[in-house]
N, C-alpha and C positions, 0 to 999 in steps of 0.2 A: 310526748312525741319528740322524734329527733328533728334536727333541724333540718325542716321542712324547705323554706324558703331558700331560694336562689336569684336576685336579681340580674336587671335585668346589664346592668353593666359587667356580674360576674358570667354572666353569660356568654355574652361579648369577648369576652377575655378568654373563656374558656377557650372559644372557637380559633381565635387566633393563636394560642396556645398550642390546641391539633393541628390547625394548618400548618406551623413555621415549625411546629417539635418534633413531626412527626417522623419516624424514620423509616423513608420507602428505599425497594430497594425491585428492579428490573430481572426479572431471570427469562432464560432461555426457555424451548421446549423440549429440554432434555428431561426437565422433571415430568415429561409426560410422556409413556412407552402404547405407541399406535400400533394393536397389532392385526391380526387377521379376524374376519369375521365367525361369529358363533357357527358350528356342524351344520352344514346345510344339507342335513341326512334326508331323504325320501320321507313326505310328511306321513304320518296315518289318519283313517278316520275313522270315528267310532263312534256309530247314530248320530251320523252328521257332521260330527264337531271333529275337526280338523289339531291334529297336534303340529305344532312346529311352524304354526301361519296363527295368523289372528294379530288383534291389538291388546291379548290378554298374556300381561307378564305376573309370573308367577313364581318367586324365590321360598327354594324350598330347601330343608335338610332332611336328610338320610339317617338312617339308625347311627351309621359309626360317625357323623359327626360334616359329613360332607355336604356341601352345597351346590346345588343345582339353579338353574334356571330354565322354567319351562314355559311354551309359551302357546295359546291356542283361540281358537274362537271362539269360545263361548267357556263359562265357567258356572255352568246352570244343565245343559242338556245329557253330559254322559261324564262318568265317573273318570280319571284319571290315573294314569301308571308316572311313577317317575322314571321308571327307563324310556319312555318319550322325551327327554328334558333334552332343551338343543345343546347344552355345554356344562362342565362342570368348572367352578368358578375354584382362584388361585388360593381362596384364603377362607373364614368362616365368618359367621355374625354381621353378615352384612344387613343395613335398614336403607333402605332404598328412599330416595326421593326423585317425584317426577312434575317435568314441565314439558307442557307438550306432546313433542313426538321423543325425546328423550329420559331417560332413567338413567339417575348416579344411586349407585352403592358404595357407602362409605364403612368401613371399619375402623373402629375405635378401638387406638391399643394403650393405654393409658400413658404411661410417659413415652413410649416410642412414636416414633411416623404413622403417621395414619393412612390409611390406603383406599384408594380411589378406584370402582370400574363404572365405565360407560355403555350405557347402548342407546339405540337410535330404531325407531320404527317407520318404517319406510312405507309399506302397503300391506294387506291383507294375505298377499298372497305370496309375503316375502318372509324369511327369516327374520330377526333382532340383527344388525348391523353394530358392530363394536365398534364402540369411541376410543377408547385405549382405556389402560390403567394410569394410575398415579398415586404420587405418594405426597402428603403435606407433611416437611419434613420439618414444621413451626409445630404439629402437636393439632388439634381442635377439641373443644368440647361443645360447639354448637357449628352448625353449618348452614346454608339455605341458599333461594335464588335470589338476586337483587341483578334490574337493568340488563336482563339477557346474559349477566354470567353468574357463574357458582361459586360463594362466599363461605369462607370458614373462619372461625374464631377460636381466639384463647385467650384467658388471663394471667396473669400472675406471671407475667416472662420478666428472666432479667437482663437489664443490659449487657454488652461486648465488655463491660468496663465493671461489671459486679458490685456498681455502686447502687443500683433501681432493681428495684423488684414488681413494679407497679405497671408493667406492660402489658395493653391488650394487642395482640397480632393477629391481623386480617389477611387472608390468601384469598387473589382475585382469581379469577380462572375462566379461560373463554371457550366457550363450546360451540365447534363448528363440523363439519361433514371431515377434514383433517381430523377432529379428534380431540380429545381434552388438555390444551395446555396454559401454565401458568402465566397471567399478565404480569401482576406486582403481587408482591410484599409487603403492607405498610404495619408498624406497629407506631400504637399511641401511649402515652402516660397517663394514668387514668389517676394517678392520685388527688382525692378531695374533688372528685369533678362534681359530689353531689353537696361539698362543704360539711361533712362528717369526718374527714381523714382516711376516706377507706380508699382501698382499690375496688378495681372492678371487672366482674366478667360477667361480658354480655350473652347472652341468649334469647334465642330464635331472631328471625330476620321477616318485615314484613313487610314487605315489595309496596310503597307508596302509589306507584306510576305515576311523580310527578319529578324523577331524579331523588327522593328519598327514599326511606326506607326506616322503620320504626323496631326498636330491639330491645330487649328486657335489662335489667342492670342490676345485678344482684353483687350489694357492699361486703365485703371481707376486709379482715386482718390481713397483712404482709406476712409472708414467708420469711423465712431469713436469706437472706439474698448469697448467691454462690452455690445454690442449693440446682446444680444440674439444670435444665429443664423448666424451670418452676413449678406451677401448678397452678392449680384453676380458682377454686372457691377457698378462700380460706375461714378461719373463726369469723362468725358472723354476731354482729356486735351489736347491731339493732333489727331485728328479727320481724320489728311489726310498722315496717315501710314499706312500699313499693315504686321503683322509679324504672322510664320507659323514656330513653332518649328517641330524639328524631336526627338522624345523621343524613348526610350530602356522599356520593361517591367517592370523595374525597377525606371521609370519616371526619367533617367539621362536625360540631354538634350543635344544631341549629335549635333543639328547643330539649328543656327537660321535663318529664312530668315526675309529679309527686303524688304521694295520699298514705294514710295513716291507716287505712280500713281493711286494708289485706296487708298480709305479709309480701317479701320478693314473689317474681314470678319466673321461677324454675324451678321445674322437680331435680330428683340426681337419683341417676343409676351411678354406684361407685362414684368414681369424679367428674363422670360424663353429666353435664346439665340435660334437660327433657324442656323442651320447648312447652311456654306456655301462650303466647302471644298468636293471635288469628287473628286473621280477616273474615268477617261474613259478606256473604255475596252482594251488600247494599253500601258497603266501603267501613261500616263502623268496625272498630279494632274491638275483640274482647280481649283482655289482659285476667289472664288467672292466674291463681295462688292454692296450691295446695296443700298450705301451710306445714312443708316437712319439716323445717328448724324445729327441732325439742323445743324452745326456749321460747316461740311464738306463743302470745294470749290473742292472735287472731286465729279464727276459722278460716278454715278452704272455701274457697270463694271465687268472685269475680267482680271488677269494673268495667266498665268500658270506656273508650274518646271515638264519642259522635265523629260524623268524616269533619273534615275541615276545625271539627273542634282544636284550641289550643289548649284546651285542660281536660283530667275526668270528667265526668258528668257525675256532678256532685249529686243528684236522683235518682242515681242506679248505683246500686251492689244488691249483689246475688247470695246467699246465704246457702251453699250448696253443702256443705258439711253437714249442716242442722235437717235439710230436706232425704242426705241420704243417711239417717239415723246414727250418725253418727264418725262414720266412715269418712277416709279421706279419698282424694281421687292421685292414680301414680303416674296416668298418661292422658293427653287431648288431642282430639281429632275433628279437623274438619270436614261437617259429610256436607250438607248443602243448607243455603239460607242461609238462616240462623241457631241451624242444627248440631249440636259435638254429640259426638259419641266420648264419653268417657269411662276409663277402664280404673274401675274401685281397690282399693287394695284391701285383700283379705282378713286383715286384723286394722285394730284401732291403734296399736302399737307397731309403730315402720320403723323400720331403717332403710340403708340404699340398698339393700338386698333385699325387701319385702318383693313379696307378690302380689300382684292383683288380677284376680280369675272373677269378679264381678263389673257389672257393664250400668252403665245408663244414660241412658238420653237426654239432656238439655237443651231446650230453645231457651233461647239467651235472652232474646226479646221481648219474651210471655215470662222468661223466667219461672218455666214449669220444667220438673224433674221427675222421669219416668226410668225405673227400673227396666231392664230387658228380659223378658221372663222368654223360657223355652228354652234355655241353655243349659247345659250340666252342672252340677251343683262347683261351686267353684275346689272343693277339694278333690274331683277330680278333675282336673283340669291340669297339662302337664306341661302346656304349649305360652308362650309370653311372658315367662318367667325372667327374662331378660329384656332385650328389645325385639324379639320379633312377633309374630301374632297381629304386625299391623293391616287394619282393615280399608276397605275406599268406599267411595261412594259413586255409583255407575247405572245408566239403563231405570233411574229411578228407586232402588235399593243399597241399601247397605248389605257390605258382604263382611262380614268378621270370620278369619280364621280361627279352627279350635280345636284343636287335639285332646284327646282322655287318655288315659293312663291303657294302655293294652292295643291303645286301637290304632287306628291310621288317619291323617290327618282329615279333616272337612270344613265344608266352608255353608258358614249359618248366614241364611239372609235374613236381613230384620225390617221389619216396615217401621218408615222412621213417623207413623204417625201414633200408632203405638205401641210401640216397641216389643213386639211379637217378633221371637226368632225361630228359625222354621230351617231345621240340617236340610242341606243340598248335597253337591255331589261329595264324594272322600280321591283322597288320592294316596292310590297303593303305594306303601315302602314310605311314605315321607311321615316323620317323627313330629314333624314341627313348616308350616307352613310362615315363612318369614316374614312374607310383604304379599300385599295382593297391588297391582295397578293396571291400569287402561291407556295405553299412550293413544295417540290420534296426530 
């Protein structure tokens, strides 16, 4: 095992270290363009179900590659057209996250700006309200909500001065009925924060509600500094740790956790991290690993930290690799409880361009592992191949998106008691059904 231990005076040091090294920096609301609200075209209905009104958002693509957003009441009672969609969005591959009454869609362009759109749902009987667009002009490879705004990260930045390479940068971001714009900027130094020598970039963000916020840390190698932009995850050098800071708003790092039993806990599309880190609805964090490093002798898997715990729970790991014969898992979802939905990848041999077109269900709890049967066999399946295809959980039901080769998109609801998926309605013209959500 690497060196595990961090005391508790290096701890200490740490923190004062982010507080006083940190380099924040104030920007304006230029970096956030507030514009007009989505088509508030004449809604239609269609046995009932209302297009262009409802709490149901729907990001969708078109055959030549374009994106929609459509939006309506119900996602269960009558088939849908994409020429109902209320606007067509600026850019493509957008994965949506939601709080609340709002939805951000982010786009990951790999060394360039990343780019930002907003909406806001107001009532039933009103269109999607736009928050604006925007651009993170620091890069992200992980994003999320912390404390009522929207957080983005990256690793691997180098300094003004081309001496560091070991920068994680944070983009804070306020969301209000004006629209989405930038608070601060901070970036930190993250070299040997875990006593290895590595850098670090963090992934996923999980909203403590106590002024923290709990985030994965996955150690690399340094880039060579001068190198543009930097980069995120570098050569990974101990494969079979996993560590999971507790950070303050102010990105101190107020605790660390360790364990030797999983590997890190981030997938990777390309250089984009895949969040592994949740909250179940009873406050315990589960921390996964889906042991993608080649060089891991750990399985895909899972820990947990009890709420209030200061450490893993040394009496729990999940052995989810071994449960789904072998297979690893490529993405996680939380539906409700202690319920994920995870999305399998199609070979035992990955890369960041692997697919995964097979599904199953974990309570985390029970620690029992149920395949999703009732879904098309995973070679045809032509939709999630990237990041979209993400499902929610609403009304009682899991709804996962799922496109076949020929056909047109549809949306499978699955009973998350045992894991029976059951095709509901399709929607004409859309290739690829992006994101499904529920604002409120």
């Amino acid at each position: 095992m690497n060196k595990m231990r961090l005391s508790r005076t290096t701890a200490m040091a740490w923190t004062m270290f982010i507080a006083f090294g940190a380099l924040s920096t104030g920007c304006s609301s230029d970096e956030s363009t507030v514009g007009s609200e989505p088509t508030d075209n004449t809604s239609t209905t269609t046995n009932g179900v209302q297009n262009g009104r409802g709490p149901y958002l729907i990001a969708v693509k078109s055959d030549n590659g374009t994106e929609y957003i459509m939006q309506s009441t119900s996602i269960t009672d009558a088939d849908l057209n994409i020429k109902d969609n209320i606007m067509e969005l600026p850019q493509t591959e957008y994965t949506w996250g939601f709080t609340g009454n709002t939805a951000i869609g982010m786009v990951y362009q790999q060394q360039f700006a990343g780019l930002g759109y907003g909406l806001r749902y107001t009532n039933d009987s009103s269109v999607f309200v736009k928050l604006g667009e925007f651009r993170v002009e620091t890069r992200f490879s992980s994003y999320g909500f912390f404390n009522g705004q929207f957080i983005t990260s990256v690793g691997g930045q180098v300094s003004t001065d081309g001496t560091r390479n070991d920068g994680a940068t944070f983009t804070f971001w306020n969301i209000s009925e004006d629209g989405i714009t930038l608070d601060h900027t901070t970036t930190i130094w993250t070299e040997d924060i875990t006593g290895n020598g590595q850098q670090i970039t963090f992934s996923g963000f999980v909203d403590m509600g106590d002024g923290t916020f709990l985030t994965a840390m996955v150690e690399s190698d340094f880039h060579q500094t001068g190198t543009g932009d930097g980069s995120s995850v570098g050569d990974v050098k101990y494969p079979d740790s996993v560590w999971v800071a507790r950070m303050d708003k102010n990105l101190n790092v107020l605790k660390i956790y360790g364990d030797d039993r999983i590997s890190y806990a981030a997938g990777q599309y390309r250089s984009q991290v895949l969040n592994e880190i949740f909250k179940a609805d009873d406050g315990t964090v589960y921390v996964f690993s889906n042991a993608f490093n080649a060089n891991t002798s750990r399985k895909a898997g899972a820990l947990r930290i009890n709420k209030g715990a200061e450490d893993f729970d040394k009496d729990y790991y999940f052995d989810i690799q071994t449960a789904a014969d072998g297979y690893k898992f490529r993405r996680v979802w939380h539906m409700t409880g202690s319920t994920f939905l995870l999305e399998i990848y199609n070979d035992k041999e990955i890369n960041t361009m692997s697919a995964g077109h097979q599904f199953a269900l974990v309570d985390m709890s029970k620690k029992t592992f149920t395949w999703v049967s009732g879904l098309p066999s995973k070679n045809l399946i032509r939709s999630g191949a990237e990041t979209g295809g993400v499902p929610m959980y609403a009304d009682g039901k899991i709804y996962l998106p799922i496109t076949e080769y020929g056909a047109d998109a549809a949306i499978y609801s699955i009973d998350s008691e045992t894991g029976t998926a059951t095709k509901g309605i399709t929607i004409k013209g859309v290739t690829e059904i992006r994101t499904l959500g529920k604002l409120k």
